[in-house]
C-alpha positions as CSV (number, residue, x, y, z in Angstrom):
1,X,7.4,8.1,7.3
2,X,9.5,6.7,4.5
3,X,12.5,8.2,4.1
4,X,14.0,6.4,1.0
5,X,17.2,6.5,-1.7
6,X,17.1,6.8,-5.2
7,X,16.5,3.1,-6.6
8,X,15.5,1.7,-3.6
9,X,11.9,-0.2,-3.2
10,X,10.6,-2.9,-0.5
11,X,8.3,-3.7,1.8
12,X,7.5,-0.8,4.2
13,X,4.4,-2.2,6.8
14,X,2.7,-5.2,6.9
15,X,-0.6,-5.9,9.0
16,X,-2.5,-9.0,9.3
17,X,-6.0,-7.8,9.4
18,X,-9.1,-9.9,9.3
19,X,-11.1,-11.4,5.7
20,X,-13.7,-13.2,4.9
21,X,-15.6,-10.2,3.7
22,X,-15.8,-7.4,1.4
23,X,-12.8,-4.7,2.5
24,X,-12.2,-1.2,1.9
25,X,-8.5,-0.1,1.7
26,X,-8.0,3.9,2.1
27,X,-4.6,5.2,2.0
28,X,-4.0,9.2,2.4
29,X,-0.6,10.9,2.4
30,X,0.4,13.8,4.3
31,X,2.2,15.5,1.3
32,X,2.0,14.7,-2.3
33,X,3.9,11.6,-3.3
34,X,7.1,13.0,-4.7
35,X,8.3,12.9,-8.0
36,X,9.6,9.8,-9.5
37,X,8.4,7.7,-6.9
38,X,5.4,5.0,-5.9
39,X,3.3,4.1,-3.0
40,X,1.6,0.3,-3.4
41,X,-1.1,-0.3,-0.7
42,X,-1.9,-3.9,-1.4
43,X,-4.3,-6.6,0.3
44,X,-2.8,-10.2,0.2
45,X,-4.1,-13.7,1.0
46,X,-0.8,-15.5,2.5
47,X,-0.3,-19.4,2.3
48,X,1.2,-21.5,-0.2
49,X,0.7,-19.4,-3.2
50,X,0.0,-16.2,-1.8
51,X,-2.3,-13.8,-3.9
52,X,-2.8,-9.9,-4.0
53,X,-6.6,-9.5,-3.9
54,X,-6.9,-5.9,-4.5
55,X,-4.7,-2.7,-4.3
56,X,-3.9,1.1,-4.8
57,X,-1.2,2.5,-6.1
58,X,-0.2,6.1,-5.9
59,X,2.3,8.0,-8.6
60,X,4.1,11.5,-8.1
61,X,1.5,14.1,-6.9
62,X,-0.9,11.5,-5.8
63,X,-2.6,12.3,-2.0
64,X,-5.2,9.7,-1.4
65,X,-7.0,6.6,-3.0
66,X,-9.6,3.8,-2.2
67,X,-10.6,0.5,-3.5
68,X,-13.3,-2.2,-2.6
69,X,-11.8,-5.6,-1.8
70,X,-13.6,-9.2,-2.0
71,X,-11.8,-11.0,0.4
72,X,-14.6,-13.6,1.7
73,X,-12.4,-16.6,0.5
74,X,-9.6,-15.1,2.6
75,X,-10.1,-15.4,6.1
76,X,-7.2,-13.4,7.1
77,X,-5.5,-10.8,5.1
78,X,-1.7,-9.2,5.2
79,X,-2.4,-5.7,4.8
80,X,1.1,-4.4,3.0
81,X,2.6,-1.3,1.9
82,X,5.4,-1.3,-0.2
83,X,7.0,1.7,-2.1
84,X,9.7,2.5,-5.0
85,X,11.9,5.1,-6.1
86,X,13.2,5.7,-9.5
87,X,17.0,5.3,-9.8
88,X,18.9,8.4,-10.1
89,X,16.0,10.1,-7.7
90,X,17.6,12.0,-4.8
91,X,16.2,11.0,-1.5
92,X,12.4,10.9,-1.4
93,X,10.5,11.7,1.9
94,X,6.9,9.7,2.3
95,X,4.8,10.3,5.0
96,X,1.5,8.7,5.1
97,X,-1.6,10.6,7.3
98,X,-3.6,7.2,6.7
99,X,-4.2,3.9,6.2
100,X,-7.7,1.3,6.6
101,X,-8.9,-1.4,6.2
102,X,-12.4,-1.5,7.1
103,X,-15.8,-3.6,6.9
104,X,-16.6,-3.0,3.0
């Protein structure tokens, strides 16, 4: 569960999960993502210049999404989900049912 303010946005979760393969990312929300607000489910390979390899990014009314990942040059992955909220938004509630990262 998120439970966030107007103009607020971050880093939620992180994971380190393992590369060096192709990786399917699923994300599915319990309710709707409310209005004015964003859910960014991102795959990223850490060291000194970090890069996002694939992600999914859910709007307002959004419940679910999947992408296929090539991450074989990155043996291990931060699995991260990070959110926004539109200033001027009252609170927005985000529950997520669930995330994967799985063998692609």
């Amino acid at each position: 569960e998120i439970d966030a303010r107007g103009g607020s946005f971050g880093l939620a979760a992180e994971r380190i999960v393992e590369g060096g393969r192709p990786i399917r990312l699923t994300i599915a929300m319990a309710e709707p993502v409310p209005a004015n607000a964003t859910l960014r489910l991102s795959l990223i390979c850490p060291g000194d210049s970090p890069s996002t390899l694939g992600e999914i990014s859910l709007g307002a009314g959004e419940r679910a999404g999947e992408a296929l990942v090539d991450a074989r040059a990155c043996p291990d992955a931060a699995l991260t989900l990070s959110f926004s909220v539109a200033e001027g938004r009252r609170d927005a509630l985000m529950r997520v049912a669930k995330i994967a990262a799985l063998p692609g």
